[in-house]
Structures are given as structure tokens and as C-alpha cells.
C-alpha positions as CSV (number, residue, x, y, z in Angstrom):
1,X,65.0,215.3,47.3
2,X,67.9,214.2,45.2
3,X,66.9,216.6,41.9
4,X,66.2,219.6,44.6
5,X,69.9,219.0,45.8
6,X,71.2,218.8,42.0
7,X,69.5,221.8,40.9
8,X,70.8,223.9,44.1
9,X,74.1,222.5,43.0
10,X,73.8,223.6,39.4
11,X,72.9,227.3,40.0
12,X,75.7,227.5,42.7
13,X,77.9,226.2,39.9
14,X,79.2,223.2,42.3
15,X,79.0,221.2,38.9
16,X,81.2,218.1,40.3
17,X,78.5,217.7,43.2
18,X,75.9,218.1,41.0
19,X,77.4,215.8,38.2
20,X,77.6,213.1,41.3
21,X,74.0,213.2,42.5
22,X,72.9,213.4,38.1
23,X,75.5,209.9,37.9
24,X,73.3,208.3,40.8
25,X,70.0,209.4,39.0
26,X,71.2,208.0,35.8
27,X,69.6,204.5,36.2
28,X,66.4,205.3,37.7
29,X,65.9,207.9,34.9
30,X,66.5,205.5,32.0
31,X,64.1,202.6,33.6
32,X,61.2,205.3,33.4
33,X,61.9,205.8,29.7
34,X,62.6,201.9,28.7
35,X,59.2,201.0,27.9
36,X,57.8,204.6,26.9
37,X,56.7,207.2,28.6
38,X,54.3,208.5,31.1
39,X,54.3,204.4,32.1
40,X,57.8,204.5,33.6
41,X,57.3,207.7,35.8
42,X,53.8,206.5,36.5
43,X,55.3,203.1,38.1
44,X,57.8,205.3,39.9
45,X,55.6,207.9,41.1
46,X,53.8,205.3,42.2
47,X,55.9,203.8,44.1
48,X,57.0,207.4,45.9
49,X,53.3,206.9,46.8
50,X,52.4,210.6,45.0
51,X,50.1,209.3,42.6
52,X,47.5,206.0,41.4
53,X,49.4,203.7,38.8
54,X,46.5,204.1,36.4
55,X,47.0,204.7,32.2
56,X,44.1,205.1,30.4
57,X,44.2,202.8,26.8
58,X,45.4,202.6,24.7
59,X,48.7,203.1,27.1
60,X,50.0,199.7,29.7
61,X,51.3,199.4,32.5
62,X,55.2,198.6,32.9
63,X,56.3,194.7,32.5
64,X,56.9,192.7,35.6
65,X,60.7,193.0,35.1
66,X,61.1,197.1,34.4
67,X,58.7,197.1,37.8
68,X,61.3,195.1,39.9
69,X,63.6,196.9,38.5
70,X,62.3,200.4,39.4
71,X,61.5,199.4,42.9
72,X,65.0,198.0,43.7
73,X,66.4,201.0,42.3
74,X,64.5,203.7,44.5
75,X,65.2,201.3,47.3
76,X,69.1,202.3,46.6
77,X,68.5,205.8,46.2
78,X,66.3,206.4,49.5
79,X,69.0,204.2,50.9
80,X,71.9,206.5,50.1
């Protein structure tokens, strides 16, 4: 919901409200990238319950830590 409410914000040209919501995104965006990509998003997506959590090889799943990590971080966002 958040990158529907920063893209409305970008056309309109409300770039400081959109420039908040892309601060707040910041985090959760560079834990999807840390260990490669489609991993990250795959964890995440995941965890937004829109898809399995499956790579086929020779790709792995995210480490323990960048798992927590995403987790606690979408916790904060859907909290906010």
C-alpha cells in the first residue's frame, strides 16, 4: 500500500510526502537486495503471504539473520 501511496504522491508532485513514505521504504528495500536478488523479495513476498519462498538452484534461500531482519522490518511498516 505504501509504493501505491508514493507513486500517487509522485505524479501529483507532492514530492516531500512522497520522499517521506520512499525514507520509510529505504530499509526494507536494501534487506531484499543484501544477499542478491530475487532471494530477498522472495523472503518478503513471502512473508506478505503473495507467493511460496521457493528458488530453484542453483539460487538459496536468505540467511537466518537477513530473514529476521526482513520480518521485523515489515512488522514496522504494517505497523505505521
Amino acid at each position: 500500500l505504501k509504493i501505491n501511496t508514493l507513486v500517487k504522491y509522485s505524479l501529483s508532485s507532492d514530492r516531500l510526502k512522497a520522499l517521506k513514505i520512499q525514507n520509510e521504504l529505504k530499509r526494507i528495500i536494501s534487506f531484499i537486495y543484501e544477499e542478491g536478488s530475487p532471494a530477498g523479495i522472495k523472503c518478503l513476498l513471502n512473508k506478505m503471504k503473495v507467493c511460496d519462498n521457493n528458488l530453484r538452484p542453483p539460487l538459496l534461500q536468505v540467511s537466518e539473520k537477513l530473514n529476521y531482519s526482513i520480518e521485523m522490518e515489515l512488522k514496522s511498516l504494517i505497523s505505521n
